[in-house]
TORDO-547464 format. One record per residue (C-alpha): residue number from 1; y, x, z. Coordinates in pm, whole numbers, plus 50000, padded with zeros to 5 digits. Layout:
<recs>
[rec NUM; [Y; X; Z]] ...
</recs>
This chain:
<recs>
[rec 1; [12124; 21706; 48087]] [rec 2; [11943; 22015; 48068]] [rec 3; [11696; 22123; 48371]] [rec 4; [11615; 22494; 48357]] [rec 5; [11244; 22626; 48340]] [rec 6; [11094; 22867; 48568]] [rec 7; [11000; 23125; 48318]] [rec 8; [10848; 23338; 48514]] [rec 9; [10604; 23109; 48697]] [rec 10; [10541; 22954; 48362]] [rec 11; [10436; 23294; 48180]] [rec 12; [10176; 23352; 48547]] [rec 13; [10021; 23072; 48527]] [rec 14; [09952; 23114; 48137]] [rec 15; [09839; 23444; 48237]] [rec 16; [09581; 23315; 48522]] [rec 17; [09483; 23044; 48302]] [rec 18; [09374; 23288; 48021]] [rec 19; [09170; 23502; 48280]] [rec 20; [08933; 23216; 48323]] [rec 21; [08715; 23315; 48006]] [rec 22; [08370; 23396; 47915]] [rec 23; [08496; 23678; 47737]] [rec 24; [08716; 24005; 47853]] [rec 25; [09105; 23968; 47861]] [rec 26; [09254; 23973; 47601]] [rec 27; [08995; 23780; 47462]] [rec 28; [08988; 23367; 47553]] [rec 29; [08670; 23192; 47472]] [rec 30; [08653; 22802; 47669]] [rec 31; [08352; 22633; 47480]] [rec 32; [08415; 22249; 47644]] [rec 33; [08248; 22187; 47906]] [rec 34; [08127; 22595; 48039]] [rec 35; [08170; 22706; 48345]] [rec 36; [08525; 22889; 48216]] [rec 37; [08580; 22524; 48068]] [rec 38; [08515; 22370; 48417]] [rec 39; [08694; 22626; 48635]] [rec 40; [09016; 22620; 48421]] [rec 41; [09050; 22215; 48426]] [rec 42; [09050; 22303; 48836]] [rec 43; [09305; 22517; 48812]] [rec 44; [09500; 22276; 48625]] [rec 45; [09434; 22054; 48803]] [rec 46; [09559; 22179; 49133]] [rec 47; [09909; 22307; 48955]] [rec 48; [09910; 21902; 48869]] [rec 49; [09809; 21789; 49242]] [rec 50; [10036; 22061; 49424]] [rec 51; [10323; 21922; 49131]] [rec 52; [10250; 21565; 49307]] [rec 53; [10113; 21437; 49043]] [rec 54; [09860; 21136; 49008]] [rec 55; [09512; 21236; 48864]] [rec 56; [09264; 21094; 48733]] [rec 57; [09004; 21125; 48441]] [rec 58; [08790; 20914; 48195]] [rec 59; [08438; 20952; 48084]] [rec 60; [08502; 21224; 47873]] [rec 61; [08640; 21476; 48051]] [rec 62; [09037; 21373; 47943]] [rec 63; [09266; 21440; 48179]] [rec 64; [09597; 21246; 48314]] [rec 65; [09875; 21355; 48517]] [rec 66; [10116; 21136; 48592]] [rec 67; [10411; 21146; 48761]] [rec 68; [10473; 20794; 48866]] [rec 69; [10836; 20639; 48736]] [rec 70; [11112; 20377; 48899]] [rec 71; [10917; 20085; 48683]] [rec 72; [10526; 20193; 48649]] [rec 73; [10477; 19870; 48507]] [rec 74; [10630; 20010; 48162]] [rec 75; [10467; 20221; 47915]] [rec 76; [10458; 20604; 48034]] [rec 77; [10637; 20859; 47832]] [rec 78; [10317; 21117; 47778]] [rec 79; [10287; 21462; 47690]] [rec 80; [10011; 21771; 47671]] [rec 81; [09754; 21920; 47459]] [rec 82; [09429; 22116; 47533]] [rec 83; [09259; 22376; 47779]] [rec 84; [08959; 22440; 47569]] [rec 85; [08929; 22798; 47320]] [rec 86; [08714; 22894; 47067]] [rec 87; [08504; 23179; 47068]] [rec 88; [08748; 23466; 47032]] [rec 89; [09068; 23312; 47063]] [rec 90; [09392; 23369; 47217]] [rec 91; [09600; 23269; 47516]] [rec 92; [09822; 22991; 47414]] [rec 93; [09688; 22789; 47169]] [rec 94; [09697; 22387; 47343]] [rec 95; [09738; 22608; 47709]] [rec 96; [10147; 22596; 47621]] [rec 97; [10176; 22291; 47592]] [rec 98; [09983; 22146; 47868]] [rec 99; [10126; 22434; 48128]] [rec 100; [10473; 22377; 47930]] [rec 101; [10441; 22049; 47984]] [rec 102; [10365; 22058; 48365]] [rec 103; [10665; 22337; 48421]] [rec 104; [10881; 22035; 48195]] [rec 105; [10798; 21780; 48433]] [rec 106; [10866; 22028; 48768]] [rec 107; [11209; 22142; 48613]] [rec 108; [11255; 21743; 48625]] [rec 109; [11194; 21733; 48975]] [rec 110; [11323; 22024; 49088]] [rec 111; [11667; 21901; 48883]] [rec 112; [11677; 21530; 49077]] [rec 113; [11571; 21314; 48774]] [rec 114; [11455; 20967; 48880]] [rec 115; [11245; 20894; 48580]] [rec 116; [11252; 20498; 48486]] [rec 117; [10939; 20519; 48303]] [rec 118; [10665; 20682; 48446]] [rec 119; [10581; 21057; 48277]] [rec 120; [10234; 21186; 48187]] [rec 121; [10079; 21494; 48115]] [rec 122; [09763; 21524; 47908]] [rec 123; [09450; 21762; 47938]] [rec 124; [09251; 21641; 47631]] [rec 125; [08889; 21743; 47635]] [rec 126; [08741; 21913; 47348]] [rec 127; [09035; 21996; 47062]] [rec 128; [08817; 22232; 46948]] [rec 129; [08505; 22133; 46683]] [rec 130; [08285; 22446; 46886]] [rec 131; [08031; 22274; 47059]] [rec 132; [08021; 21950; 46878]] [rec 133; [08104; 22013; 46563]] [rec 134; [08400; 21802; 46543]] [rec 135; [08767; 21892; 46642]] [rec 136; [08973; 21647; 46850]] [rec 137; [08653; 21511; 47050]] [rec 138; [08905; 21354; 47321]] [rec 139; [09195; 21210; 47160]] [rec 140; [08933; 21059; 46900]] [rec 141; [08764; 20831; 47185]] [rec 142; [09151; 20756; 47316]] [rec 143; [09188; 20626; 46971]] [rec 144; [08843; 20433; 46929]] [rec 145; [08591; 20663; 46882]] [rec 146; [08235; 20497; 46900]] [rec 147; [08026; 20491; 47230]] [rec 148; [07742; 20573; 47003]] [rec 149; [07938; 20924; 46902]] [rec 150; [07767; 20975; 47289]] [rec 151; [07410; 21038; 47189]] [rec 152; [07430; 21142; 46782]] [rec 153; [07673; 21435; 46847]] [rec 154; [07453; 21699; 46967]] [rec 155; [07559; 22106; 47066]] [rec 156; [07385; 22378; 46910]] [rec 157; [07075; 22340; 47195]] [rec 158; [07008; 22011; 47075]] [rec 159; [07181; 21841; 47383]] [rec 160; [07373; 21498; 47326]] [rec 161; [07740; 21438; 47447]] [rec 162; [07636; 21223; 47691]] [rec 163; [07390; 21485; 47870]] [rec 164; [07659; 21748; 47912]] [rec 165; [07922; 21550; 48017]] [rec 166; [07708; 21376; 48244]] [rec 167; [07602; 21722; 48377]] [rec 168; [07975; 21822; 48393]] [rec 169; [08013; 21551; 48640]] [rec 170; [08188; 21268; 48360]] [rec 171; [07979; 20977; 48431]] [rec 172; [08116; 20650; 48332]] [rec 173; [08102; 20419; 47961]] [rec 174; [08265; 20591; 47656]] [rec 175; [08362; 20252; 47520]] [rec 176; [08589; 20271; 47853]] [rec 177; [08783; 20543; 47705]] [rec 178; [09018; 20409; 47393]] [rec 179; [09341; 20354; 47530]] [rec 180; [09539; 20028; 47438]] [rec 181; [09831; 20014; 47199]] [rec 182; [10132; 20043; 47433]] [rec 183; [09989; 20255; 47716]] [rec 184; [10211; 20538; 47594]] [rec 185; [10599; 20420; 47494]] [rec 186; [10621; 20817; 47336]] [rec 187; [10411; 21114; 47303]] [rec 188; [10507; 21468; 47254]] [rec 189; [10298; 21749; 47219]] [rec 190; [10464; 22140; 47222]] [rec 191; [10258; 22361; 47102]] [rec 192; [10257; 22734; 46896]] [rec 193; [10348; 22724; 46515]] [rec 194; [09978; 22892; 46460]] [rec 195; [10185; 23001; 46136]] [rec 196; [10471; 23204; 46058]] [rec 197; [10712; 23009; 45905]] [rec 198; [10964; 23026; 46237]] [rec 199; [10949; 23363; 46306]] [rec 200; [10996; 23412; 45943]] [rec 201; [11285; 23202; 45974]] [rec 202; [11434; 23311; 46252]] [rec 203; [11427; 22985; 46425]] [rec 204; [11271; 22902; 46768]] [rec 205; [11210; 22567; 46732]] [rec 206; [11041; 22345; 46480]] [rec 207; [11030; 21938; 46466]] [rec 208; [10738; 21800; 46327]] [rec 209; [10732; 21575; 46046]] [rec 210; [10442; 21486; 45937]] [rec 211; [10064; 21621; 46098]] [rec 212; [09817; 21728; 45793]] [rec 213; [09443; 21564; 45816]] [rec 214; [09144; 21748; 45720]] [rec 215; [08875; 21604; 45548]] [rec 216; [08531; 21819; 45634]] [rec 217; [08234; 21843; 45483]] [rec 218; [07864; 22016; 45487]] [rec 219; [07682; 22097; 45197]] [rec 220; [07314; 22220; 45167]] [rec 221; [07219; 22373; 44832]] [rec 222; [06883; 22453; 44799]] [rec 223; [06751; 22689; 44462]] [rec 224; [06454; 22862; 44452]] [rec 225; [06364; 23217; 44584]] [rec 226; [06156; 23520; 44449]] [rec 227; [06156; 23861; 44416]] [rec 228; [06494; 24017; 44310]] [rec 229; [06366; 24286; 44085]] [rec 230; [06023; 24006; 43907]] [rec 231; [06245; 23685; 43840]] [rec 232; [06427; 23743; 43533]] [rec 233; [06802; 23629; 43556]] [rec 234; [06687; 23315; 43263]] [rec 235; [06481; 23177; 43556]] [rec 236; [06670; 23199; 43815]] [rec 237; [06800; 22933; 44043]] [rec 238; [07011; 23120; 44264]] [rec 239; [07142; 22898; 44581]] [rec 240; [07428; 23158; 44656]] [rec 241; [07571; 23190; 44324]] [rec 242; [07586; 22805; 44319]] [rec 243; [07769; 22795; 44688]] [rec 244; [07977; 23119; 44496]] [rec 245; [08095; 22873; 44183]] [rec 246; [08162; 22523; 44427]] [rec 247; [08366; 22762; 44640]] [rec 248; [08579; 22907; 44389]] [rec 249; [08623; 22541; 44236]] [rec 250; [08752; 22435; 44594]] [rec 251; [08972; 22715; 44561]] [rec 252; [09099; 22640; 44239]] [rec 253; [09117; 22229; 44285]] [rec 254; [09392; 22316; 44602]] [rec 255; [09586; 22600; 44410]] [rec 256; [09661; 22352; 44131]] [rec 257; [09715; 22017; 44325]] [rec 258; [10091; 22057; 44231]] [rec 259; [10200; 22108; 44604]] [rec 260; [10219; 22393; 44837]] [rec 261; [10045; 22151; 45129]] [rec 262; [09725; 22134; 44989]] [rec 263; [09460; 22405; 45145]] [rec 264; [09087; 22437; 45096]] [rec 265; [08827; 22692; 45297]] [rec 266; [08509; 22786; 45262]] [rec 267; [08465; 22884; 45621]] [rec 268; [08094; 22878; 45637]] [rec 269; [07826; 23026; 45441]] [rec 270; [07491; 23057; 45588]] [rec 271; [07214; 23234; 45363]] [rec 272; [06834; 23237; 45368]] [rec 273; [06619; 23461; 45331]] [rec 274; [06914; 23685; 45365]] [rec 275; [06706; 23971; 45252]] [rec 276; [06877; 24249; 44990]] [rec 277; [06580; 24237; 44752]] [rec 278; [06539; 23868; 44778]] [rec 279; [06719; 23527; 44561]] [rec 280; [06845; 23342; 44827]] [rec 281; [06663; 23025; 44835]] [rec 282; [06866; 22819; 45066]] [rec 283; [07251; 22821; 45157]] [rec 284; [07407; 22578; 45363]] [rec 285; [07817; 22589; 45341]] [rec 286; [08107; 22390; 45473]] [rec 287; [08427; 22272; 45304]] [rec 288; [08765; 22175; 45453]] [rec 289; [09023; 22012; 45281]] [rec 290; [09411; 21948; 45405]] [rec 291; [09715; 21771; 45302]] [rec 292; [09960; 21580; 45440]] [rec 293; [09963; 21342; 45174]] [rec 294; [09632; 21166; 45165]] [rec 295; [09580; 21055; 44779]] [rec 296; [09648; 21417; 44696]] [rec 297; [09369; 21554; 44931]] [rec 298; [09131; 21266; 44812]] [rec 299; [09194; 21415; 44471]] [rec 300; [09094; 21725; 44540]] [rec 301; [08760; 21607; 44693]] [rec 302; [08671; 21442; 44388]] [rec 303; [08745; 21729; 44167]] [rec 304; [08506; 21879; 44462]] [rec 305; [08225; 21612; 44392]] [rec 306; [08236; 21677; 44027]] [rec 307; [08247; 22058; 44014]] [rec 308; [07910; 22002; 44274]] [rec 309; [07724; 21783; 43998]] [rec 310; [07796; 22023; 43740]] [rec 311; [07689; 22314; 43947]] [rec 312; [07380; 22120; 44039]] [rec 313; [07314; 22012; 43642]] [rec 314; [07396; 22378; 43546]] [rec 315; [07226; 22604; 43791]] [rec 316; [06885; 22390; 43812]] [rec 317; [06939; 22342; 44223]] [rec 318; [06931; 22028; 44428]] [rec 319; [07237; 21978; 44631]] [rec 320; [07292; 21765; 44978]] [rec 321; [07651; 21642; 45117]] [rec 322; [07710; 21541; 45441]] [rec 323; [08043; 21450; 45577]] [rec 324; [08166; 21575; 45892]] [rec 325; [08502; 21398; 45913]] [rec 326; [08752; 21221; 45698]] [rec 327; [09101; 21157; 45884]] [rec 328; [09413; 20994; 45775]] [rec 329; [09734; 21275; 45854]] [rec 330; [09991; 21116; 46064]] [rec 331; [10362; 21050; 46010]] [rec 332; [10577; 21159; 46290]] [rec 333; [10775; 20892; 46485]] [rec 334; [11121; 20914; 46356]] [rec 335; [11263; 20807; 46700]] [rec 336; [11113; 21079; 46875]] [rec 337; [11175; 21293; 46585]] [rec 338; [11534; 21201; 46639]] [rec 339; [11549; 21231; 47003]] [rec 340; [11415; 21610; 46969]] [rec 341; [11646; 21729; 46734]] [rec 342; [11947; 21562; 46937]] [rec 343; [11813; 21791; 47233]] [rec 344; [11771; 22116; 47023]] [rec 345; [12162; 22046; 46964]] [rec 346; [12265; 21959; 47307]] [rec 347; [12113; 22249; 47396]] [rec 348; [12258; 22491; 47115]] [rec 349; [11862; 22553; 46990]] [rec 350; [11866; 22629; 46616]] [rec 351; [11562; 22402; 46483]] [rec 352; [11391; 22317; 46157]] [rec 353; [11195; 22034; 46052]] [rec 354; [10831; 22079; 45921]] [rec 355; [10511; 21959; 45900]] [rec 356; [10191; 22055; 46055]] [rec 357; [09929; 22184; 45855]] [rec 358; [09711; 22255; 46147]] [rec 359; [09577; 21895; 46310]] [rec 360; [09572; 21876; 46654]] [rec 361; [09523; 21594; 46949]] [rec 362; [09836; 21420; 46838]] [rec 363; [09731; 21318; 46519]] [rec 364; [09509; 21055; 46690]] [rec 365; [09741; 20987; 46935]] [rec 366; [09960; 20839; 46678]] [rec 367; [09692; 20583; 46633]] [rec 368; [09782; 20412; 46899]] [rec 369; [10136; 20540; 47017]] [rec 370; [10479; 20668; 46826]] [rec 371; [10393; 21055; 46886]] [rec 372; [10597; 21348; 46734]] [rec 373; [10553; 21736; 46788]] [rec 374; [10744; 22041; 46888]] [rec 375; [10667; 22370; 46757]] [rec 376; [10764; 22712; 46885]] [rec 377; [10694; 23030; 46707]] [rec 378; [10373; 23293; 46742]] [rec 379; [10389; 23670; 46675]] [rec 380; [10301; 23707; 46286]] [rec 381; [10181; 23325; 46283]] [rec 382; [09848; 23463; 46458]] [rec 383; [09617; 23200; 46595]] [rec 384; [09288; 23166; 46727]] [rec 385; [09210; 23550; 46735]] [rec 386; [09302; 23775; 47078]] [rec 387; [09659; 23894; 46955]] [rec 388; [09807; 23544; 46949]] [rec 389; [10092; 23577; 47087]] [rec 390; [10415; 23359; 47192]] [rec 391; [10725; 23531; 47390]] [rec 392; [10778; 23439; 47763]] [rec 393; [11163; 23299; 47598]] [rec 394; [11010; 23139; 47289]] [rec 395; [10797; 22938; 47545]] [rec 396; [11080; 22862; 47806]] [rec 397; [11292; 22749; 47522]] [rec 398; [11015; 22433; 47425]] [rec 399; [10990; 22376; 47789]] [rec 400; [11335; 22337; 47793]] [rec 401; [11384; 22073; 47482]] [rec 402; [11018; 21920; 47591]] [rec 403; [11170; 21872; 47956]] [rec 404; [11488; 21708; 47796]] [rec 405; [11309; 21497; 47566]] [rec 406; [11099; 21348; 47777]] [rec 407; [11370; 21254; 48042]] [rec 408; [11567; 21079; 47781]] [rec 409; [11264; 20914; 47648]] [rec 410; [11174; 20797; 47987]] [rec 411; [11510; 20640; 47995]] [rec 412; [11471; 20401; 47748]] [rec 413; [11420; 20052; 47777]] 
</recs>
């Protein structure tokens, strides 16, 4: 039972899709809800409607495609990922495996399935934290999200979620949006590595085990300024040599966690005055911690906390924590997990089992639905900058097992 992909249509229509940008090819950048944002979800969304495909779309901007089954009564099989790019990025980050996912569902057609179960695709809104400072935005209200996230997340102009989406044309309640246990039998999400573990390897595909959870946090340390060459160093409460220390003890709390899964960044570091001949006063930084395991994670964040008082005690400054998010990772459906890797050997596809210590939209699918993940491998494990790169065969071949899988899941009873 395996339908073949159109490889080359696939590979143009990830190439059209990345020209819709507010940067220069072969740079993506899709901030949610732009004008690139808004002129790629129509050009998805016509691939869907010329694909026959039923649309329709919540309150949020999420997107669903579905192509309706033998029993629509039943829970659909879904699929999909995102649309939307960070500043910067690349093309095929989330766009494989919602145009993937689309080419899996025509290759059904064009082969004669009759699916018994109807099939899905996916366009979730916002996967990317850029404008709202929080990753996930769409698959979070699928799985319960507060209406009131609606008016406290603001963008960086001070506008709430509600007045953008509104102005996007998404009218409608956000307490409409969660979607009920059972609406989805099975989810599956293909997507690039964003690591280099396959190509390492060798192998083209990977089956995902279990999806890390970040927990992500804001700190604001505040010291006290001066002149650098009048304040002698006994005096001084430096704000950057604090953020320096609670960085390095990030660093250090992941490195010895005992397990290669753990990771901790410092990817933020914003300092004022910012003047060469001037203490900084006044840093505010960001922390993100990952693990698959979720007691070992919490760990680290306490050795966090502490290494934060003691930098506080030590270094004379006041420090402020605010926590951006705090999710539980996700254990991959062993069903699913089974049905996959019974594909990659029907089809003679070498495969690996790992886990995924990037999040992404499934990990709050599986909140509400048995959800697994298919990896295929990226160029150097490059991600999120211009270069990222998957091969026009690497992405056929997770069409090919995504196409599979999902007729066999649609299947079931």
């Amino acid at each position: 039972m395996k339908f073949p992909i159109d490889r080359e249509r696939l590979s143009r229509e990830l190439e059209q899709l990345a020209g819709i940008s507010e940067m220069t090819p072969p740079a993506v950048t899709r901030v949610v809800f732009s004008q690139a944002d808004l002129r790629a979800r129509e050009y998805v969304n016509r691939l869907c409607t010329e694909a026959g495909l039923a649309l329709r779309s919540d309150a949020v901007g999420n997107t669903f495609a579905r192509w309706i089954g033998a029993s629509p009564e039943l829970a659909a099989v879904g699929t999909g990922s995102h649309i939307d790019a960070i500043p910067n990025a690349g093309s095929y980050d989330g766009t494989v495996g919602v145009l993937g996912g689309l080419e899996a569902i025509g290759a059904l057609q064009r082969g004669g399935f009759h699916p018994r179960r109807s099939i899905e695709l996916l366009i979730f809104t916002a996967e990317e934290p850029t404008r709202f400072g929080i990753g996930c935005l769409g698959s979070r209200f699928l799985a319960g999200l507060s209406a009131a996230a609606g008016e406290s997340l603001r963008d960086a102009q001070g506008q709430t979620l509600n007045q953008v989406r509104e102005a996007a044309g998404f009218t409608g309640a956000l307490d409409g949006t969660r979607l009920p246990a059972g609406y989805y039998s099975a989810f599956v999400e293909l997507h690039i590595e964003q690591g280099p573990l396959l190509e390492r390897a060798g192998v083209p595909a990977g089956i995902v085990t279990a999806i890390a959870a970040p927990a992500a946090l804001r700190l604001k340390i505040e010291g006290e300024g001066g002149h650098a060459g009048a304040v002698l160093m006994p005096d001084r409460r430096d704000a950057l040599l604090a953020a320096a220390e609670i960085a390095l003890a990030l660093e250090k709390a992941a490195r010895t966690s005992g397990a290669i899964d753990t990771v901790a960044t410092t990817g933020m570091c914003e300092v004022f005055p910012g003047a060469i001949n001037s203490i900084p006063s006044r840093v505010q930084m960001t922390a993100d911690v990952r693990d698959t395991d979720e007691a070992r994670r919490d760990r680290v964040l306490r050795q966090l906390a502490q290494a934060i008082t003691e930098t506080a005690q030590r270094r004379g400054v006041r420090i402020e924590e605010e926590i951006i998010s705090v999710d539980a990772p996700a254990i991959c459906d062993p069903a699913i997990v089974g049905v996959l890797e019974d594909v990659c050997r029907s089809q003679g596809l070498a495969y690996q089992k790992m886990v995924s210590r990037a999040y992404h939209d499934s990990l709050f699918v599986s909140r509400f639905a048995p959800t697994a993940m298919l990896f295929i491998p990226c160029r150097g494990g490059v991600s999120h900058r211009p270069d990222e790169y998957a091969s026009p065969e690497a992405i056929a071949a997770g069409s090919a097992v995504l196409a599979e899988a999902l007729a066999k899941l649609s299947l079931l009873s």
